[in-house]
N, C-alpha and C positions, 0 to 999 in steps of 0.2 A: 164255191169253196175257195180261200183264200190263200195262196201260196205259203209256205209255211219258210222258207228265207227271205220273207220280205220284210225291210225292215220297219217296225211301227216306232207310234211317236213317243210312247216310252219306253224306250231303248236309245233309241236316239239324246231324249232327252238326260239319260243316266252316262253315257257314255262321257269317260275320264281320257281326255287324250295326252299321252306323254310327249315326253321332251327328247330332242334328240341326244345321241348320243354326245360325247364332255368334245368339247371342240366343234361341234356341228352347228349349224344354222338351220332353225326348221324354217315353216311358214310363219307369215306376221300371225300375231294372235287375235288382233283386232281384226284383221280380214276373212279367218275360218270361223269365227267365232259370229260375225254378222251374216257370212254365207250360211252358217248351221243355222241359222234362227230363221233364216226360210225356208231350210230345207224343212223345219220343222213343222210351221206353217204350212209346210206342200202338204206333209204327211197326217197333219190334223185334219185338212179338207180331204185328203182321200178318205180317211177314219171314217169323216163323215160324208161321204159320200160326196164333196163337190170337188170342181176342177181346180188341181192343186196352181199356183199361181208362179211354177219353176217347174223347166220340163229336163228332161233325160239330156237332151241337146246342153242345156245351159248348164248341168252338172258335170258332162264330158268336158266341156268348153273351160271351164272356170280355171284361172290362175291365180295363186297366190303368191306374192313375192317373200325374198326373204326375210326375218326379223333384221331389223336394222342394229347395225352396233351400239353396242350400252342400252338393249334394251329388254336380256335376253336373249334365250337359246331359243324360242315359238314353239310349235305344237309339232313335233314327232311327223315327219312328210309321208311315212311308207304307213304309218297308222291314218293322217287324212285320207291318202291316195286310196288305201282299202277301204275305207269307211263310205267316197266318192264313189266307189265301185259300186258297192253293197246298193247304196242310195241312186246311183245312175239305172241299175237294173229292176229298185222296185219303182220309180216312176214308168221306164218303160212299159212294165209288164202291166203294172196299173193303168196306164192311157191306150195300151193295144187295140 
């Protein structure tokens, strides 16, 4: 039976992430946006039953710097940082 807050690979892949607040610096966008595309990758191989190729470690691990000036406010930090969570917890439970 399949945990029912785990996150699948479309959801992930519908998921819209916002912008910080007027004045704020999120993440670069180029850097969440390459790290999601293997998160998603992880969570197509689990779909399918094989060993995702991005483990729980390296979601906990992962740093994103901030959007640089003039290029940009980046992707909303406290919506990645929950999203990493979400995804940190279904590899775990997935590789246990």
């Amino acid at each position: 039976m399949s945990d029912p807050a785990a996150m699948k690979a479309d959801e992930l892949r519908a998921v819209q992430l916002g912008r910080p607040g007027w004045g704020r610096k999120g993440y670069s966008i180029v850097e969440v946006d390459a790290f999601l595309a293997r998160a998603l990758d992880a969570l197509t191989a689990l779909a399918l039953r094989r060993a995702p190729q991005l483990t729980a470690d390296e979601v906990q691990k992962v740093r994103f710097r901030k959007e640089p000036f003039g290029r940009g406010r980046g992707h909303d930090e406290d919506q990645v940082d929950a999203l990493l969570d979400r995804l940190e917890l279904t590899l775990r439970t997935a590789t246990a």
